[in-house]
N, C-alpha and C positions, 0 to 999 in steps of 0.2 A: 504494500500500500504506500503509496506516495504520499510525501509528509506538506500540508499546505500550509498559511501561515498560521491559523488560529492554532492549526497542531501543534506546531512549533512553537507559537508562545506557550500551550499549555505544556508542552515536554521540556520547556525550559526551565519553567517553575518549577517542575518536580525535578529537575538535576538539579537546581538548588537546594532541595529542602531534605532529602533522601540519598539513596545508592541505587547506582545504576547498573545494568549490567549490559557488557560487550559482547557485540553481535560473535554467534561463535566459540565463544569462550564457556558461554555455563559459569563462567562467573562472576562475582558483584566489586562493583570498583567502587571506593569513597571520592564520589567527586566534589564533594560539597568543599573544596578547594580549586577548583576548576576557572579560573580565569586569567591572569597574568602569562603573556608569553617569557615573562625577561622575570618571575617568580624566581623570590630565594626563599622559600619557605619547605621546611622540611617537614618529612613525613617518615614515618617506620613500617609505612605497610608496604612489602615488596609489591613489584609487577608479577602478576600469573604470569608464568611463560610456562611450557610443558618439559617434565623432568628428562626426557630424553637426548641424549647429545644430538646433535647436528650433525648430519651423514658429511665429511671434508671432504669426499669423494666428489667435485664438479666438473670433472673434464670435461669441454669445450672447444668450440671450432675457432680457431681464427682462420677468418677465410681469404685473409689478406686482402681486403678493401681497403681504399684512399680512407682516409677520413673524409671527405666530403661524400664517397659514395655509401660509406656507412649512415652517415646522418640524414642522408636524402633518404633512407629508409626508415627512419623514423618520424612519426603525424604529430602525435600529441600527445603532453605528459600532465601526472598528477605530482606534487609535493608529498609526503607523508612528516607534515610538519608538526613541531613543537610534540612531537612521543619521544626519540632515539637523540632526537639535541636537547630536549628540557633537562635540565641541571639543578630543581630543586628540592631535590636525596641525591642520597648517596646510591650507590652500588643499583642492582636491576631495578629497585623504587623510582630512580630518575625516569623513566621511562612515563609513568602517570602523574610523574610530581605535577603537570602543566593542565591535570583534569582531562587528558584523552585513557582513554580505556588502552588496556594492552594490544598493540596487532595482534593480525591473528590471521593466517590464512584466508578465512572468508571473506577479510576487509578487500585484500588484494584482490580474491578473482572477482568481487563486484566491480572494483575500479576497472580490472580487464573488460569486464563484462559491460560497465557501462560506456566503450570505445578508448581508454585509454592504451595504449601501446608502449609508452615511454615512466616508469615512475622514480624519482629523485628520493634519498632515504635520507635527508640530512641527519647528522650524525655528531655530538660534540664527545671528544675523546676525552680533555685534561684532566677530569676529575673520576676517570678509570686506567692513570698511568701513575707507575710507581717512578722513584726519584731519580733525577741524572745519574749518570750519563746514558743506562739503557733505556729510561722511559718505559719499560715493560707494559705491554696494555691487559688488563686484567681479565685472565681465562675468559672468568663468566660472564663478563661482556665482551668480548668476542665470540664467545659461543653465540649470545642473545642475537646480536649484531647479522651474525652468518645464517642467524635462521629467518629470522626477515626477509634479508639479503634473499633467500632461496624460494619466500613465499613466490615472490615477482618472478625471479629467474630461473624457478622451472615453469612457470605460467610462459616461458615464453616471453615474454618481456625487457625491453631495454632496461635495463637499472646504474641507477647515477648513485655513489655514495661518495661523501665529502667528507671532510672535516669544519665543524659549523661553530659556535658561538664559542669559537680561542680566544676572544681579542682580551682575556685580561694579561694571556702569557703570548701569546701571538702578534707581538709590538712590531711594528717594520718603520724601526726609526735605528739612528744609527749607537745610539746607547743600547740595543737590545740586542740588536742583529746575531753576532755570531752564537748569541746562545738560543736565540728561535731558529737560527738556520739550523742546528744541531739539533733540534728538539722535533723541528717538522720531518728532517732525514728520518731519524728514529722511529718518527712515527710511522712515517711513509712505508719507510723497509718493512716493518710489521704487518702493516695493510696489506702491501704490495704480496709478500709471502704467501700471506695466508690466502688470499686469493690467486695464486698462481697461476691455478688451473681450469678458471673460468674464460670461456669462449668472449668470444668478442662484444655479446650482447652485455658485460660490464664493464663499465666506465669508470674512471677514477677523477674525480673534482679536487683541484689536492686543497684550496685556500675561498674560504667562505667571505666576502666581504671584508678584504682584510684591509687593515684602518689602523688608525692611532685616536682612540676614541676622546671626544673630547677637543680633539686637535683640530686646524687650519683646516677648513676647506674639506672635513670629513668625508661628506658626502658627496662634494664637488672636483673630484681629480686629488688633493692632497698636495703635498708639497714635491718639489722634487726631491728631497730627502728620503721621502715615504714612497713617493713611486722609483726610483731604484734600489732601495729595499725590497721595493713589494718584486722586481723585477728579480733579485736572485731569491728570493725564496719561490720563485715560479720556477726556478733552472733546479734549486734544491730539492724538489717535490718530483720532478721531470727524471732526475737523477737520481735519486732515491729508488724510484719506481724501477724504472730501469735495470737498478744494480740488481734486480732479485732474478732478473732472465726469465727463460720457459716463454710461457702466453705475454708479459709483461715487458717483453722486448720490443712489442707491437702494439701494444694493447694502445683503444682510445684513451687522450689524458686531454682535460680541461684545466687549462690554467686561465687568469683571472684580470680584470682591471682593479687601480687601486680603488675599493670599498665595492667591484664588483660594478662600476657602475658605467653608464652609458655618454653620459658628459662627455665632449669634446676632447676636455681637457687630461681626461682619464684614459680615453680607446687611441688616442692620434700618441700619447708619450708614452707608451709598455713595451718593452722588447718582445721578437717574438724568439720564444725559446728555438736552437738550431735541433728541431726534430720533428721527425716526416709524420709521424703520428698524434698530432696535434688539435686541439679546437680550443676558442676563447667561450668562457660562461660568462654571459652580464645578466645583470639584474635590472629590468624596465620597467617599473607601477608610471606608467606612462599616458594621460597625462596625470600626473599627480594631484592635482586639484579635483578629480574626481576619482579616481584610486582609494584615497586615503582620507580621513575626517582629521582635514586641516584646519580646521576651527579657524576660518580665514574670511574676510568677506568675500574671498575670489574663490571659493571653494564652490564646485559644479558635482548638481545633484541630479541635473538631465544631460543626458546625451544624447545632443540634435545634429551632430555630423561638422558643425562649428570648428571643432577642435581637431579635425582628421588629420589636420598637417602637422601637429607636435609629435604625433603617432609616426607618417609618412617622413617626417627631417630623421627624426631616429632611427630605424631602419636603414633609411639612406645613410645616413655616417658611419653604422657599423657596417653599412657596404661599401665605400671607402675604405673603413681602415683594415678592413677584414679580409670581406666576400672577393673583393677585387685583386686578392694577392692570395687566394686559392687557400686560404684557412674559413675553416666551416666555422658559425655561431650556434650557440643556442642559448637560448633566452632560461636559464635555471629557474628563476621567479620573476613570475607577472603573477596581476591577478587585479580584483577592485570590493573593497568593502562593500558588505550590506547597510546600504542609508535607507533604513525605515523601507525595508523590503521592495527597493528598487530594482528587483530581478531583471525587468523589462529593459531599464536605460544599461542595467551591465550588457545584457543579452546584445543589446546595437551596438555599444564601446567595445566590446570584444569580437565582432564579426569584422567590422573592421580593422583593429587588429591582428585579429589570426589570418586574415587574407592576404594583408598585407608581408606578414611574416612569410606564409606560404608562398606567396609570390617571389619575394630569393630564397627559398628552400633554409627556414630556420625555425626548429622545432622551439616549441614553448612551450613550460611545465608552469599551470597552475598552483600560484602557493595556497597550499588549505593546512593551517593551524588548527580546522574543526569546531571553531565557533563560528555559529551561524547567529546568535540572539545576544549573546551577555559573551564578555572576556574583553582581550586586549586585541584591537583589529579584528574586524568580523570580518575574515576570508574565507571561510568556511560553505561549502557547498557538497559534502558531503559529511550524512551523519554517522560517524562510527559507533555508534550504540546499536541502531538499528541497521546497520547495511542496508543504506537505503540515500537518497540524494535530498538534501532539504530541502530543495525547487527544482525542478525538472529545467525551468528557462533556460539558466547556465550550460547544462551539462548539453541540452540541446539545440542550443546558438552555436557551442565550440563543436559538436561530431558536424553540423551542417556544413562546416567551412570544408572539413575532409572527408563527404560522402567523393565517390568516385567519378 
C-alpha cells in the first residue's frame, strides 16, 4: 500500500511516541531519537544485524571497460544515507544512532525493484579504527559493512562505498596533511583488500566532501592550500587502492573536488590523478534555493522552469572541466527537501535535471537520509520501516526520465 500524506503525518506521530519496527527484520528499533543527521547522542542499544559471518567469497568480473563505458551503463542511483555514516554510538549501535532502522536485504531489493540500478552506501570509518600507525578497522564493522555491501551487489547492482563524515580527523590543510595522508592510505589498503575480489560493479569513492570545516570558502572551492591538499590525498587514496592489486588494479575509483563540490572555482583547480581508471564525484543540490530550507527571502518553493539554467550552467562546467577531457562524472548526491509536501514542484525540478544529466551521460544518486516528515533535511522518499516509497511522484518523475 502506498503511503499518502495524511498516512504519513499519522506514521510520523507514532515514530515519535513508540518503537518501530524495520521492514524485514522482525524486529523493533527505539526510534524515539530519530532526527538529527550530524546527532552526537549516544545510545546502548546495538543495531540487529544477523549472527552469521559474511560469505568473503565475491569473485567478480572485471571486464575491462573505459570508465566512461562502465558509467554509461549505469541510469540511476539511491543514497543509503545517514545508517552506515551516523556516528552517534559507538560500535554496530552507530548504525541506528540517526533513527533509521537497520538495513536489511528487503530494503535493497525494493530500491532494485523500484528502478534503481546504481546505490551509494556512505560509510564513516574513524570511530571503528584502532590507533596509529595501523588504523586497524574493526572486525565487526567490517563484517557489518560487507554484508550491506553484498545486499546490492549480489542484487546485481552498481554499489558506490566511500568514506563519509572524516572531517574532524580528515583536515586537508597543511598543519595536518602528512598524518591524514597516512591515515587515508591505511584506510584505503584495508578497504581496498578486503574487497579484492569484487567484479567491476564496485566502486570505491575514497574522500566525502573533504573541507577544512569552519574554514575560507568551505563550501565554495576553499583555498589553494586546501585544494592541493585535497589534491594528494586524491593521489593517496588512488594509490592506496592500487597497492592491494588483483580486481583493484583496474577497478573504478572516484576521486573528489574540494568539499565535493560543483563551483567553478573547485572542478577548473583539482589535478586529475595520472590513472586510466578514473571518475570525479561532485555533489549538486542545484539550485539551492529550492533544494534546501534556506530560510532566505530568495528561497523557491515552486518550480516553474525559471531556474532551468542554474541546472543547465552546471552541467555545462563539469562538461568543461571533465566530460571534455574523457573523464566520466557522476553526480554522488542531488536530491531537494520536502517543503510542506511539494512532491509535484520536486517531480518538475528533477525531470529536468535528470534529462539534462542524461543528456552527457552522468548518473545521479538521490540522497535519502529517510526523513520524509520531522528530522534534519527532509530528503527522504523512501520509507524504510515499511518498504515502501513515501510519495510515489519522486520515484516516478526520476524512472520517466530513463524508460527506454
Amino acid at each position: 500500500m502506498r503511503i499518502h500524506k495524511l498516512t504519513a503525518l499519522l506514521t510520523a506521530l507514532a515514530m515519535s511516541a513508540a518503537v518501530m519496527t524495520s521492514c524485514g527484520s522482525g524486529k523493533t528499533e527505539d526510534s524515539s531519537s530519530a532526527a538529527k543527521s550530524e546527532s552526537t547522542a549516544e545510545t546502548e542499544a546495538p543495531a540487529e544485524v544477523p549472527a552469521e559471518k559474511p560469505d568473503l567469497e565475491r569473485k567478480g568480473d572485471m571486464r575491462g571497460l573505459t570508465p566512461t563505458e562502465l558509467v554509461a551503463e549505469m541510469k540511476t542511483g539511491w543514497n543509503l544515507g545517514n545508517s552506515l555514516d551516523a556516528t552517534g554510538a559507538a560500535g554496530l549501535a552507530s548504525e541506528t544512532s540517526w533513527g533509521n532502522p537497520a538495513t536489511t536485504k528487503e530494503m535493497v531489493d525494493e530500491i532494485k525493484a523500484g528502478g534503481f540500478d546504481l546505490i551509494r552506501i556512505p560509510i564513516t570509518w574513524g570511530g571503528h579504527l584502532g590507533d596509529a600507525p595501523d588504523y586497524t578497522v574493526d572486525e565487526e564493522w567490517f563484517g557489518r559493512v560487507q554484508e550491506v555491501v553484498n545486499y546490492a551487489y549480489d542484487n546485481d547492482m552498481y554499489v558506490i562505498i566511500n568514506s563519509h563524515h572524516e572531517e574532524d580527523w580528515r583536515i586537508p590543510d597543511n598543519a595536518h596533511i602528512d598524518a591524514v595522508s597516512d591515515e587515508v592510505y591505511a584506510l584505503w589498503a584495508q578497504i581496498a583488500e578486503r574487497f579484492k575480489d569484487y567484479g567491476d560493479h564496485l566502486i570505491f569513492e575514497g574522500l566525502n566532501e573533504p573541507r577544512v570545516k569552519g574554514g575560507t570558502n568551505e563550501w565554495n572551492g576553499g583555498t589553494d592550500e586546501g585544494r592541493r591538499c585535497l589534491d594528494r590525498l586524491n593521489q593517496t587514496f588512488v594509490d592506496a587502492v592500487r597497492s592491494t592489486g588483483g580486481n583493484n588494479e583496474t577497478r573504478l575509483l572516484l576521486v573528489t573536488t574540494f568539499a565535493s563540490s560543483a563551483v567553478k572555482a573547485a572542478i577548473n583547480d583539482v589535478a586529475i590523478p595520472d590513472d586510466d581508471n578514473i571518475a570525479f564525484s561532485i555533489h549538486a543540490y542545484t539550485p539551492y534555493a529550492f533544494t534546501y530550507n534556506a530560510n532566505a527571502d530568495w528561497e523557491l518553493f515552486e518550480w516553474d522552469g525559471s531556474h532551468d539554467s542554474e541546472i543547465d550552467n552546471m552541467f555545462y562546467d563539469l562538461k568543461d572541466a571533465f566530460l571534455d577531457k574523457g573523464i566520466p562524472v557522476i553526480i554522488t548526491e542531488y536530491g531537494a527537501v520536502n517543503k510542506d509536501f511539494n512532491d509535484e514542484e520536486i517531480a518538475g525540478w528533477v525531470t529536468h535535471y535528470l534529462e539534462t544529466a542524461k543528456s552527457l551521460g552522468i548518473p545521479c544518486v538521490w540522497w535519502d537520509n529517510g526523513y520524509y516528515i520531522s528530522g534534519n533535511e527532509l530528503f527522504g522518499i523512501f520509507d524504510r520501516n515499511d518498504c515502501d516509497w513515501f510519495s510515489d511522484t519522486e520515484l516516478e518523475a526520476i524512472m520517466k526520465v530513463y524508460e527506454e
